[in-house]
FIKOL-237985 format. One line per field, with one value per residue (C-alpha): residue number from 1; residue in three letters; x negated, y negated, z. Coordinates in steps of 0.05 Angstrom, whole numbers, padded with zeros to 5 digits. Layout:
! residues N
n: c(NUM_...)
res: c(ala_...)
x: c(X_...)
y: c(Y_...)
z: c(Z_...)
***
This chain:
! residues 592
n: c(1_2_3_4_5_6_7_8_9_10_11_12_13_14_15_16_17_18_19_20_21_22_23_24_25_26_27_28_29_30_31_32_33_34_35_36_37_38_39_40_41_42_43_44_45_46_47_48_49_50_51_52_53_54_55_56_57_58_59_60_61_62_63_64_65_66_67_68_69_70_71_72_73_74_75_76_77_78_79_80_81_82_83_84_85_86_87_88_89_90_91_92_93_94_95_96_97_98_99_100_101_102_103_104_105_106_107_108_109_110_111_112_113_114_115_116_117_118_119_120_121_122_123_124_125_126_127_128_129_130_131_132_133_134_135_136_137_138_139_140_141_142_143_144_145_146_147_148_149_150_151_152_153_154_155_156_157_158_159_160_161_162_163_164_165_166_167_168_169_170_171_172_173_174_175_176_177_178_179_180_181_182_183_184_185_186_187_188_189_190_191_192_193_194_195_196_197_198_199_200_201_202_203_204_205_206_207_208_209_210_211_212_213_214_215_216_217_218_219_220_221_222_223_224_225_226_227_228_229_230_231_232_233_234_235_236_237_238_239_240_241_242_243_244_245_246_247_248_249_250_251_252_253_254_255_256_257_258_259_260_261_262_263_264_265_266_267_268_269_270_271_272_273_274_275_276_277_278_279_280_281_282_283_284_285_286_287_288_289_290_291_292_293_294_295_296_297_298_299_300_301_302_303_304_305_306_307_308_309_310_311_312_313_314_315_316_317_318_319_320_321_322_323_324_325_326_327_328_329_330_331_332_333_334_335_336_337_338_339_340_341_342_343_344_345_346_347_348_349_350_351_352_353_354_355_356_357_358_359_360_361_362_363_364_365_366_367_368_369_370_371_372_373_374_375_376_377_378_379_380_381_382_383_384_385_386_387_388_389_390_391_392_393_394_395_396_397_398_399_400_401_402_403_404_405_406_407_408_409_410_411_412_413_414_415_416_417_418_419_420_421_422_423_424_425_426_427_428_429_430_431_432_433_434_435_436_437_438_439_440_441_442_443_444_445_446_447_448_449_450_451_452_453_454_455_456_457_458_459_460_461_462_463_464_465_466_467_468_469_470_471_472_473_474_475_476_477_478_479_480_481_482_483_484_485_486_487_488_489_490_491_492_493_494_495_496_497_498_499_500_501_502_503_504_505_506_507_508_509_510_511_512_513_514_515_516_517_518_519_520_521_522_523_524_525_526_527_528_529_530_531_532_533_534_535_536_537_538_539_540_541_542_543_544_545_546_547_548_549_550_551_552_553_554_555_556_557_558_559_560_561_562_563_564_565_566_567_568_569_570_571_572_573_574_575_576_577_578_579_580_581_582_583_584_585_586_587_588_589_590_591_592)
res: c(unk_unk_unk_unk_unk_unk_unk_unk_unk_unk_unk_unk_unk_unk_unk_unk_unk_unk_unk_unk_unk_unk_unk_unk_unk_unk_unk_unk_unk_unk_unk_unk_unk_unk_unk_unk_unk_unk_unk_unk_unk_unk_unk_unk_unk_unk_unk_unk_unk_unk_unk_unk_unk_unk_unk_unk_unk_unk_unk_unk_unk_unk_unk_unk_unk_unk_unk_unk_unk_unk_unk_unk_unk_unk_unk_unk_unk_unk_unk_unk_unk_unk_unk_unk_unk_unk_unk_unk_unk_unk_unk_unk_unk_unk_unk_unk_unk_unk_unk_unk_unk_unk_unk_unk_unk_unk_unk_unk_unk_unk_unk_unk_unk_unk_unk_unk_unk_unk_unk_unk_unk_unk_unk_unk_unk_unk_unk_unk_unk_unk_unk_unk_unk_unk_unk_unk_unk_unk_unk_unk_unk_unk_unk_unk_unk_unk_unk_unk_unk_unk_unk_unk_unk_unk_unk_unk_unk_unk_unk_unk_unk_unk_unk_unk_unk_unk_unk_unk_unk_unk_unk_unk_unk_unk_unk_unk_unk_unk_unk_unk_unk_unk_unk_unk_unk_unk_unk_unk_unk_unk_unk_unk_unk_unk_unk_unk_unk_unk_unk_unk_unk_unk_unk_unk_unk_unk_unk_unk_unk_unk_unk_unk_unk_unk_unk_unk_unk_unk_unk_unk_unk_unk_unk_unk_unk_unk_unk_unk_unk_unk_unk_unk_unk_unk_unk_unk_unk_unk_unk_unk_unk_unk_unk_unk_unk_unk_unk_unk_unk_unk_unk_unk_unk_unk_unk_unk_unk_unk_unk_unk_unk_unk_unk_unk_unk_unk_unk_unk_unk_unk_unk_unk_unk_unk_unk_unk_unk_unk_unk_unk_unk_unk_unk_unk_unk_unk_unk_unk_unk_unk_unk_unk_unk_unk_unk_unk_unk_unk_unk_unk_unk_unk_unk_unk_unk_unk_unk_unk_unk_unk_unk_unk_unk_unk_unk_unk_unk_unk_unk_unk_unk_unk_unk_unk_unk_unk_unk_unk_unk_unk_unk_unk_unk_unk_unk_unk_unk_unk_unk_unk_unk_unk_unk_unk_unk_unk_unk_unk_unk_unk_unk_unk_unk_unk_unk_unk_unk_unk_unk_unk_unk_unk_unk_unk_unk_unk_unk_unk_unk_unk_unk_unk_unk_unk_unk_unk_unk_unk_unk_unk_unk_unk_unk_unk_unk_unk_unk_unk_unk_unk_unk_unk_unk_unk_unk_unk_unk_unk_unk_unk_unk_unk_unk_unk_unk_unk_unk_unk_unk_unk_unk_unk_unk_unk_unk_unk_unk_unk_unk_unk_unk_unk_unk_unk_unk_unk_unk_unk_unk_unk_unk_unk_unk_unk_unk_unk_unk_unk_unk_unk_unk_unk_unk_unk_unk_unk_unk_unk_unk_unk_unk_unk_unk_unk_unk_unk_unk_unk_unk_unk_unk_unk_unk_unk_unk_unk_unk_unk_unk_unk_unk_unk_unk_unk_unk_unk_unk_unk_unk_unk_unk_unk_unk_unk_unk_unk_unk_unk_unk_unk_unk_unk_unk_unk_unk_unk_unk_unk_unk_unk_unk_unk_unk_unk_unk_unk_unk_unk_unk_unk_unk_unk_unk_unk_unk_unk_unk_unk_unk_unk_unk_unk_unk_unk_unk_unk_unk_unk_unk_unk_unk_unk_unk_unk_unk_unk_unk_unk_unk_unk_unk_unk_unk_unk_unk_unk_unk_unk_unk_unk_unk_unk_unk_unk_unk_unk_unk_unk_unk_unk_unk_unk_unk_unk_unk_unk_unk_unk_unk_unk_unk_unk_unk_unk_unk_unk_unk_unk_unk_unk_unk_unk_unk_unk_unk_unk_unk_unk_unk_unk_unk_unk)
x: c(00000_-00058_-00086_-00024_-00016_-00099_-00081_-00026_-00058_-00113_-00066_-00029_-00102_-00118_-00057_-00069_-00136_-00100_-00084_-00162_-00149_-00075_-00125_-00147_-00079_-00065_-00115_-00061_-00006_00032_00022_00051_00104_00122_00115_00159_00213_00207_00203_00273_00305_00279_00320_00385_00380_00368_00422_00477_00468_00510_00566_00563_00569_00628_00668_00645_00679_00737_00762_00725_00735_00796_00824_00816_00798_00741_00724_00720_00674_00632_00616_00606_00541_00522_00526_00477_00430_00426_00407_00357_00322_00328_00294_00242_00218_00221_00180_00130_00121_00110_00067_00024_00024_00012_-00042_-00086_-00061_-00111_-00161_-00171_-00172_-00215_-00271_-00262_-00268_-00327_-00363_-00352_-00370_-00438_-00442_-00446_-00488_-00536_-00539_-00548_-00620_-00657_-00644_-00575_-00606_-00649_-00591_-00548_-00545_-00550_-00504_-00457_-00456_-00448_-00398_-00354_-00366_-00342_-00289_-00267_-00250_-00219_-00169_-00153_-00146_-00087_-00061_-00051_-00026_00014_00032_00044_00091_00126_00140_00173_00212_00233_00250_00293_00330_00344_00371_00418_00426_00452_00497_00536_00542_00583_00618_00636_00650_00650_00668_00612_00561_00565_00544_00480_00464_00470_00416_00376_00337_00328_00285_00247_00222_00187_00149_00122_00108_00067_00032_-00019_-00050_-00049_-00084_-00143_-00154_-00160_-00211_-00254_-00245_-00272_-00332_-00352_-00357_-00393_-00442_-00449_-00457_-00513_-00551_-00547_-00567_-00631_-00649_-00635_-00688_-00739_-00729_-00814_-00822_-00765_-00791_-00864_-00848_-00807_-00746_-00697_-00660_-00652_-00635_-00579_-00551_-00547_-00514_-00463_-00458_-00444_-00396_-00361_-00347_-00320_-00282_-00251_-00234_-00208_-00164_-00139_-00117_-00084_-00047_-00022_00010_00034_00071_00099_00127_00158_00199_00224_00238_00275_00322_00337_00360_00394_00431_00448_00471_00525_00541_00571_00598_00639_00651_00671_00728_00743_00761_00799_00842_00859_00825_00774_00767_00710_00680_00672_00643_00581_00574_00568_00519_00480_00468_00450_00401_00371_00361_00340_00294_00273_00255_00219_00166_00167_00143_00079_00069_00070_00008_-00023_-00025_-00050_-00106_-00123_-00119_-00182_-00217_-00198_-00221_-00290_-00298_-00276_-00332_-00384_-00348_-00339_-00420_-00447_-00515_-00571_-00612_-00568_-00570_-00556_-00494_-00544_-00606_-00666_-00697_-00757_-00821_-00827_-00873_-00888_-00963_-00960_-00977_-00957_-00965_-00946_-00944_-00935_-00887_-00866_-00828_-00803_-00762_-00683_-00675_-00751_-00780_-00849_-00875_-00897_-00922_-00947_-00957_-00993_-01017_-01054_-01048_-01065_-01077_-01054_-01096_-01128_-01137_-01133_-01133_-01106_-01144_-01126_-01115_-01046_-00994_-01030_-00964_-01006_-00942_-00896_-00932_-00910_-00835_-00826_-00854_-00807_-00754_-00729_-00727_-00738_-00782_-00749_-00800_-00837_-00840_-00853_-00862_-00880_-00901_-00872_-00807_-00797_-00744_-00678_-00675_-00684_-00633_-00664_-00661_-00700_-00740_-00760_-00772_-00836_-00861_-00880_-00887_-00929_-00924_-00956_-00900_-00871_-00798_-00780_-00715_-00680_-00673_-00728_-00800_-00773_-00722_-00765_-00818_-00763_-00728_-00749_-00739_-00677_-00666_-00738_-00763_-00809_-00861_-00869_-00855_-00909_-00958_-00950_-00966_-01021_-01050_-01034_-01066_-01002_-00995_-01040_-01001_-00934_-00936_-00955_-00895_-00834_-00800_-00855_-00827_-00752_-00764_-00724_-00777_-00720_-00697_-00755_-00805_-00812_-00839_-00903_-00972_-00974_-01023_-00979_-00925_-00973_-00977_-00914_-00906_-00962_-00933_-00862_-00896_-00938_-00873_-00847_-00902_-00893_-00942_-00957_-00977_-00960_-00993_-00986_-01038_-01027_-01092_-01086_-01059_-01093_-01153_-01218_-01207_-01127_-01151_-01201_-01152_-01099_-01152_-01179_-01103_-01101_-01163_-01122_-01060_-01085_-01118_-01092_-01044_-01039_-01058_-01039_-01058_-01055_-01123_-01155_-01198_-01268_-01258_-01193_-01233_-01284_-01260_-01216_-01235_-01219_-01205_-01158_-01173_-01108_-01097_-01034_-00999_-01052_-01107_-01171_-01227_-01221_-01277_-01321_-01333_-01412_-01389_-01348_-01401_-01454_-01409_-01399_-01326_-01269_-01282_-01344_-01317_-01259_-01304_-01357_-01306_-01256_-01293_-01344_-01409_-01388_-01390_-01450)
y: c(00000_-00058_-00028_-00042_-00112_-00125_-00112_-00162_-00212_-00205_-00205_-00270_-00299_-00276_-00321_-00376_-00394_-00424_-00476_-00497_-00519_-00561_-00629_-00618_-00618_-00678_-00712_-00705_-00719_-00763_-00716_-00656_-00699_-00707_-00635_-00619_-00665_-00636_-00571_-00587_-00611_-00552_-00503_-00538_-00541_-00471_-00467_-00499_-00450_-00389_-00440_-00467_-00395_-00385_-00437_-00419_-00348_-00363_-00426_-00430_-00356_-00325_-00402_-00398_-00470_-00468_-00549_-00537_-00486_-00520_-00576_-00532_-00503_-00568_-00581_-00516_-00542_-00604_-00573_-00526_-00597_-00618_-00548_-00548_-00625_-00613_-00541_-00574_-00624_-00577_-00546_-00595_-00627_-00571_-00538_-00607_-00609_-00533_-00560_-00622_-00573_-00531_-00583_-00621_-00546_-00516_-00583_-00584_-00512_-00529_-00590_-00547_-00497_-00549_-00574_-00499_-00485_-00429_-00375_-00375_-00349_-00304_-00277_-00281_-00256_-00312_-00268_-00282_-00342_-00355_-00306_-00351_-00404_-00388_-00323_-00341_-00422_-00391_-00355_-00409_-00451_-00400_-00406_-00480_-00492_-00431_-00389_-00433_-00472_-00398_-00392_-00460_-00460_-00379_-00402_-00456_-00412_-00352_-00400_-00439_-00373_-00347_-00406_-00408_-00330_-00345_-00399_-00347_-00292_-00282_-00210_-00191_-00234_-00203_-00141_-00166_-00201_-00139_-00113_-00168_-00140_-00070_-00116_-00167_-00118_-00075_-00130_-00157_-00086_-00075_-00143_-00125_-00075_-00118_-00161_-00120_-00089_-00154_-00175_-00100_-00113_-00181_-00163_-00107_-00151_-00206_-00142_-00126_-00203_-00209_-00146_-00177_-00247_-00218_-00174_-00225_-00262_-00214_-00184_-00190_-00144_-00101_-00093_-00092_-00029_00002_-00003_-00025_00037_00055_-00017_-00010_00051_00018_-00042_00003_00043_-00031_-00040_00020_00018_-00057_-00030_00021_-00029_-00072_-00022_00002_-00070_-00068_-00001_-00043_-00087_-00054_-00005_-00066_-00090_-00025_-00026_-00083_-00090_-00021_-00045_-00119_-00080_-00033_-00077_-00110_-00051_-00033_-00110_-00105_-00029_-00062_-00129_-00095_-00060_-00137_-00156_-00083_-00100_-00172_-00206_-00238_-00269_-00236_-00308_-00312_-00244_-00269_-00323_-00287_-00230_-00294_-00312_-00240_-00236_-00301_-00284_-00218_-00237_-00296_-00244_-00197_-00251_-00277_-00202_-00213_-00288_-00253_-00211_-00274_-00311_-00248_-00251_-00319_-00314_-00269_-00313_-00369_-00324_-00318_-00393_-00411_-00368_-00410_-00473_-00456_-00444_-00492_-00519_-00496_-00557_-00613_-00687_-00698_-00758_-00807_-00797_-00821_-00878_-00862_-00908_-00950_-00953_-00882_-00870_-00800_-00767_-00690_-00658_-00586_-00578_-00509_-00483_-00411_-00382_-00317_-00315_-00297_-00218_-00209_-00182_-00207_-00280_-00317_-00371_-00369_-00431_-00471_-00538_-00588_-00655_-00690_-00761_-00806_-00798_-00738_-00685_-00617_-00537_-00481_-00417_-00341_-00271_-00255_-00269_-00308_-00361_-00408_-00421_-00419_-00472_-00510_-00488_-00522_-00584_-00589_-00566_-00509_-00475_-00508_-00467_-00431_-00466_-00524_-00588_-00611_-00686_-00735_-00799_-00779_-00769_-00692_-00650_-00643_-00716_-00748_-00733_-00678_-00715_-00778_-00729_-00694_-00763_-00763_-00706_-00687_-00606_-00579_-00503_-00440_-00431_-00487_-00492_-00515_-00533_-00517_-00596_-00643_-00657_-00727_-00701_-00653_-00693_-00750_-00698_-00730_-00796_-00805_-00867_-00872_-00911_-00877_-00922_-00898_-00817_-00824_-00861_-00802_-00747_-00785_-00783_-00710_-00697_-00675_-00732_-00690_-00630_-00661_-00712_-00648_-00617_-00617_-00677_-00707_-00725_-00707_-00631_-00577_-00528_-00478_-00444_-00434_-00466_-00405_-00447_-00467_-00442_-00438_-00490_-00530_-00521_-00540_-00602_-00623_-00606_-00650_-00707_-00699_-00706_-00772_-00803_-00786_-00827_-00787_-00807_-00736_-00676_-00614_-00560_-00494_-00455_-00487_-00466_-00400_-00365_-00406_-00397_-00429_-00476_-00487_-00497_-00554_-00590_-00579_-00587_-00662_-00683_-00657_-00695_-00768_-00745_-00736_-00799_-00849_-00790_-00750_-00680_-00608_-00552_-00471_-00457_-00401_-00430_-00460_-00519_-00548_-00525_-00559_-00625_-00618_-00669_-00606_-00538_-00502_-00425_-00377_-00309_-00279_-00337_-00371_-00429_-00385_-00434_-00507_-00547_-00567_-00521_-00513_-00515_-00451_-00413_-00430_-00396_-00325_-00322_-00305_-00364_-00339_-00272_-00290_-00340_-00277_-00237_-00282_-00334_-00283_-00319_-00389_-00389_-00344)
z: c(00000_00017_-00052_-00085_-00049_-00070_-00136_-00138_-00114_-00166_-00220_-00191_-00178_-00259_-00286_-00233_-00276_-00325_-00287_-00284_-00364_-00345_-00338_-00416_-00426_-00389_-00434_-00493_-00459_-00517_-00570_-00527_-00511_-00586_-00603_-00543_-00582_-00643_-00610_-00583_-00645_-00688_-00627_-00634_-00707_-00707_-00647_-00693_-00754_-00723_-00708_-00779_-00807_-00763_-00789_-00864_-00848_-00813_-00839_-00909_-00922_-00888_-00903_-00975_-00981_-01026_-01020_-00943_-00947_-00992_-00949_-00896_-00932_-00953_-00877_-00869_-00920_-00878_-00813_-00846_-00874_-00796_-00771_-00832_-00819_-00739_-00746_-00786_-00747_-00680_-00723_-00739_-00665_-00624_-00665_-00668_-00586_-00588_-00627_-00582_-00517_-00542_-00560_-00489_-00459_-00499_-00493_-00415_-00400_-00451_-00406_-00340_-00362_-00373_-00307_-00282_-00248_-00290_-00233_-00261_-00332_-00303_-00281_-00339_-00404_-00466_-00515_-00460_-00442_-00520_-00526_-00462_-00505_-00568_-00566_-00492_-00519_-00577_-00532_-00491_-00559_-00579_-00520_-00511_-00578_-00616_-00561_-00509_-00558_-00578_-00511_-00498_-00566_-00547_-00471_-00504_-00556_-00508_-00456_-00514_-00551_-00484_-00469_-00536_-00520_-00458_-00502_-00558_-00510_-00430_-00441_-00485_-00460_-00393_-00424_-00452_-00393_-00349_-00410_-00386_-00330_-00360_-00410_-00367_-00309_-00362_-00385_-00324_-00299_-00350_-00363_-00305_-00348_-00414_-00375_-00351_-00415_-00444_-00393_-00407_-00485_-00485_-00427_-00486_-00543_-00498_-00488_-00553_-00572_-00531_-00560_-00630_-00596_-00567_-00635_-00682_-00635_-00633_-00714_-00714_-00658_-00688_-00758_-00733_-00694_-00742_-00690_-00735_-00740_-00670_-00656_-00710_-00674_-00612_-00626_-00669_-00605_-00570_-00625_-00616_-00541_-00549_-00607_-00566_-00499_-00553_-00580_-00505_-00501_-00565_-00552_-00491_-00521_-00571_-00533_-00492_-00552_-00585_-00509_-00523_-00584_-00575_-00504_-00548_-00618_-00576_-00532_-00597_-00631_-00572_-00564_-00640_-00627_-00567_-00612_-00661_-00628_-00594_-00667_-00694_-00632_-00657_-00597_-00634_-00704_-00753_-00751_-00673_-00677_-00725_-00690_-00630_-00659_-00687_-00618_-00598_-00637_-00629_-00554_-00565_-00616_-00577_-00510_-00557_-00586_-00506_-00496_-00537_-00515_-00451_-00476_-00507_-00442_-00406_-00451_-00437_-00371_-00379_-00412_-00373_-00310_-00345_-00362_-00295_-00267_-00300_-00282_-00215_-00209_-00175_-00192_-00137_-00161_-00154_-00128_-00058_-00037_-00037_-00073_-00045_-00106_-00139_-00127_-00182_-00223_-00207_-00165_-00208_-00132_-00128_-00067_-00041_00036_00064_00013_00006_-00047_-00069_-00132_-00131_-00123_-00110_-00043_-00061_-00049_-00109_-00058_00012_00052_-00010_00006_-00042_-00063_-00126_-00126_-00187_-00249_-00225_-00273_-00228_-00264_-00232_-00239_-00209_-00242_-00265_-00214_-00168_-00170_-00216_-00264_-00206_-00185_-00235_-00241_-00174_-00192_-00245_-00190_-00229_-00166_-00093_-00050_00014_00058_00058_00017_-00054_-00064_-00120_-00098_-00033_-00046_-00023_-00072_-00049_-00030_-00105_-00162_-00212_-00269_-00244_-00212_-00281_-00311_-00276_-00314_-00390_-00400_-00450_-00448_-00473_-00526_-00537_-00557_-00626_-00653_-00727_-00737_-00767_-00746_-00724_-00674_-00653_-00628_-00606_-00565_-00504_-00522_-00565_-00602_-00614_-00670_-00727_-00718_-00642_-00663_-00723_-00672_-00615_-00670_-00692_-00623_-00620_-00689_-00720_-00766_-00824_-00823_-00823_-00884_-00921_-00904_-00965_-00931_-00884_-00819_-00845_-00862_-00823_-00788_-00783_-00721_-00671_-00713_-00755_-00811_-00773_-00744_-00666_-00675_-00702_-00672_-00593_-00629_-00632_-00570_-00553_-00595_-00554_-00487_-00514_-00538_-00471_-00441_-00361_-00313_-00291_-00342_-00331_-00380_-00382_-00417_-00470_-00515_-00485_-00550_-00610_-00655_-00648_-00705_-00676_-00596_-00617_-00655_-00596_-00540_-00574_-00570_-00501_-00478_-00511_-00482_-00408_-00407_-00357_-00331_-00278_-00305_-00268_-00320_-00320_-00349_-00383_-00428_-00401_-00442_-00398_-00341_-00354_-00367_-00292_-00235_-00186_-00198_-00153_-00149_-00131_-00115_-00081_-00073_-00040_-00060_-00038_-00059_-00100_-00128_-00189_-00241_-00226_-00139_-00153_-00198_-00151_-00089_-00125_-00098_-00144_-00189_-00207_-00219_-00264_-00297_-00317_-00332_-00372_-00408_-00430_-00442_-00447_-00369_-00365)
***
């Protein structure tokens, strides 16, 4: 029984989501207000037509008076024209009503998930989160125009159609409305499992979305390993279990349907049997009769389409419970009531003071009690075998995650007391792989700056010698460097990344590795822009190449989490610690 009652409050919780979309709605209050007149005037007009056929038969016809009848179906033409001009017009309001939703929602959801620290993506997957956006909106779309106006406009014909039944006919209308309930407790029995299905089908193809997502990403490694094949088979395998949720939901609702379809034709059915016998009797007229059946089936047909509205709003209230999950995520990294300012201009000070930090769902600490300070226009590296926290580091200065203990300040403003963003204004990134958009070499290297002009974009990839390679591009500054960058070397692709972070113009530098993967030819050309770029600035870099080492006022050695030694490049090779070490055994003979 509390299973039962669990369940039930699930399912009420499941359609209560909806309501988290009413505000969009709000938003277009005028034009729902017009389609809910037209709405209206299309049900009477469709309302009046069984009375119009009445009179045709039993005054036109049994009458005999041919002129009468006439103008009666000159009358009908005339409230067709009504119902044709008001449909269209519903039509036309309620699906631009959908469209407008749907770009508010999609563009708010986008707009949250970009706010979201990167724990949450660690955590999720980005086929999706895509998927949310684009097949989950879609739903809601449907819903908010075309069904939820199918629903009003059948609401509003069963409840007339039922009305002018009781009009016509007491006798026989209290026979279909005994029908009634037989037809409307199916429906809502069975809407709790539409409902879930719905939810499993579209889970499965947000599954299989992301599968395609992450080997349409990766098609190099794919190919390169000759994996295409077994990749294939899974994602058909992906395919074919959201196929097969999809069609459980499907059978759902299709079996809901076939019910009712079968009570409303067969209420009709005896409704005429018993009508029928009403008029053989001579207690009703042939014409009251049609006009009565009109109604019938205007309200039955009106509660069968409510029967698959009902299955359309289930479904949305899926995919509204999935959007409403992201929505209702609330950003770890966020900025507190009232933000502490700034300094300005900025010092470019950074400074870590006993933090600690172990990554969400880890066990292990990525830092232990790390302590350094960097005073403005210092250049500092950090140095340590793999995992010795040197790019965690990093990710906290950036406040992509705050530690669990501890402090991180820039020019002594700790972390959770500054807004993020004004925060992350301090700082310019350039990292190992830099990110590259599918949109032109100018937006790409303006990405940090929109808005600015060419003149300033051409002079920060001349300073990152990027200037060359561009202009002998196809379209110079304007060409598309396709998704990812695809289109360019590694090399050149660091030095746009260099070039954004100039244009940027941070005090503080944060690089990360960034010659770490380039040719010798590629790393001096990067490393020379480097050298201009961290001039004047406030410079913390992930090193593995002696040549950013060397050029470091301090060098900060780490293992375990831990700064173990910190000093010059010739202090550390003289001591024989773990500098010297790594230095032997990673930069080969340079530092020999």
């Amino acid at each position: 029984m509390a299973g039962t009652e669990g369940v039930d409050k699930k399912d009420r919780a499941d359609l209560r989501s909806l309501a988290t979309f009413l505000p969009y709605a709000r938003a277009q209050k005028g034009r729902i207000i017009a389609a809910l007149i037209a709405l209206v005037i299309a049900s009477l007009a469709t309302l009046a037509l069984p009375t119009a056929v009445r009179r045709v038969i039993d005054v036109g016809f049994a009458g005999g008076e041919r002129q009468l009848a006439n103008s009666y179906f000159i009358l009908l033409i005339g409230v067709v024209a009504v119902l044709a001009l008001a449909s269209s017009a519903r039509f036309y309001l309620v699906m631009t009503v959908g469209e407008r939703i749907v770009a508010s929602l999609r563009a708010d959801v986008f707009r949250h998930l970009t706010r979201l620290e990167p724990a949450f993506f660690d955590a999720s997957k980005a086929g999706d989160l895509v998927s949310r956006l684009t097949a989950d909106t879609t739903q809601i779309k449907s819903t908010f125009a075309s069904t939820a106006s199918i629903a009003l406009r059948n609401a509003i014909m069963a409840l007339g159609a039922v009305a002018m039944m009781l009009a016509t006919s007491p006798w026989l209308s209290a026979i279909v409305i005994g029908v009634i309930p037989l037809i409307v407790i199916p429906l809502v029995l069975s809407g709790r499992s539409v409902r879930q299905r719905a939810r499993a089908a579209q889970d499965r193809l947000a599954d299989a979305s992301a599968f395609a997502a992450e080997a349409v990403g990766a098609i190099r490694t794919m190919q390169s390993f000759g994996a295409a094949g077994q990749t294939a088979m899974r994602f058909e395998a992906a395919s074919d279990e959201a196929y097969g949720a999809s069609r459980g939901a499907t059978a759902s609702r299709a079996l809901l349907s076939g019910v009712a379809i079968f009570l409303v034709s067969a209420s009709v059915v005896c409704v005429l049997w018993v009508g029928a016998t009403e008029v053989f009797d001579g207690r009703m007229t042939g014409g009251r009769l049609s006009q009565f059946i009109l109604y019938a089936v205007l309200a039955a047909s009106s509660l069968g389409q409510l029967s698959e509205v009902y299955g359309d709003i289930s479904a949305a209230a899926g995919a509204s419970g999935r959007l409403g999950e992201i929505l209702a995520t609330q950003p770890a990294i966020a900025a507190p009531p009232h933000p502490k300012a700034m300094p300005q201009p900025s010092r470019g000070e950074i400074a870590f003071d006993e933090v600690s930090f172990s990554y969400p769902g880890r066990h292990a600490s990525a830092l232990k009690h790390l302590s350094f300070a960097i005073r403005p226009g210092e250049r500092v590296a950090l140095v340590g075998p793999s995992g010795a926290g040197k790019s965690t580091v990093l990710q906290l200065a950036l406040r992509f995650y705050d530690p669990q203990g501890g402090r991180v300040l820039v020019d002594g403003v700790a972390g959770p007391e500054a807004d993020p963003e004004a925060w992350r204004e301090r700082f310019a990134l350039v990292p190992q792989e830099p990110t590259v958009f599918g949109v032109s070499v100018r937006d790409n290297i303006a990405y940090g700056r929109p808005g600015a002009s060419i003149e300033d974009i051409e002079a920060a990839a001349r300073l990152a010698a990027a200037d060359g390679f561009i202009r002998s591009l196809p379209l110079g500054y304007d060409t598309v460097v396709g998704e990812r960058g695809v289109t360019l070397s590694g090399g050149q692709r660091q030095r746009l990344a260099i070039a954004r972070a100039v244009l940027k113009d941070a005090p503080i530098l944060l690089l990360d590795e960034a010659t770490s993967a380039l040719d010798s030819e590629s790393e001096r050309a990067v490393q020379d822009a480097l050298d201009r770029l961290m001039q004047g600035r406030t410079t913390l870099v992930v090193a593995h190449r002696l040549a950013t080492i060397l050029s470091a006022d301090r060098i900060l050695v780490m293992e375990e989490g831990r700064i173990v030694e910190q000093g010059t490049h010739a202090e550390l090779k003289a001591r024989g610690g773990l500098y010297a070490r790594l230095a032997a055994l990673q930069f080969g003979l340079e530092a020999a």
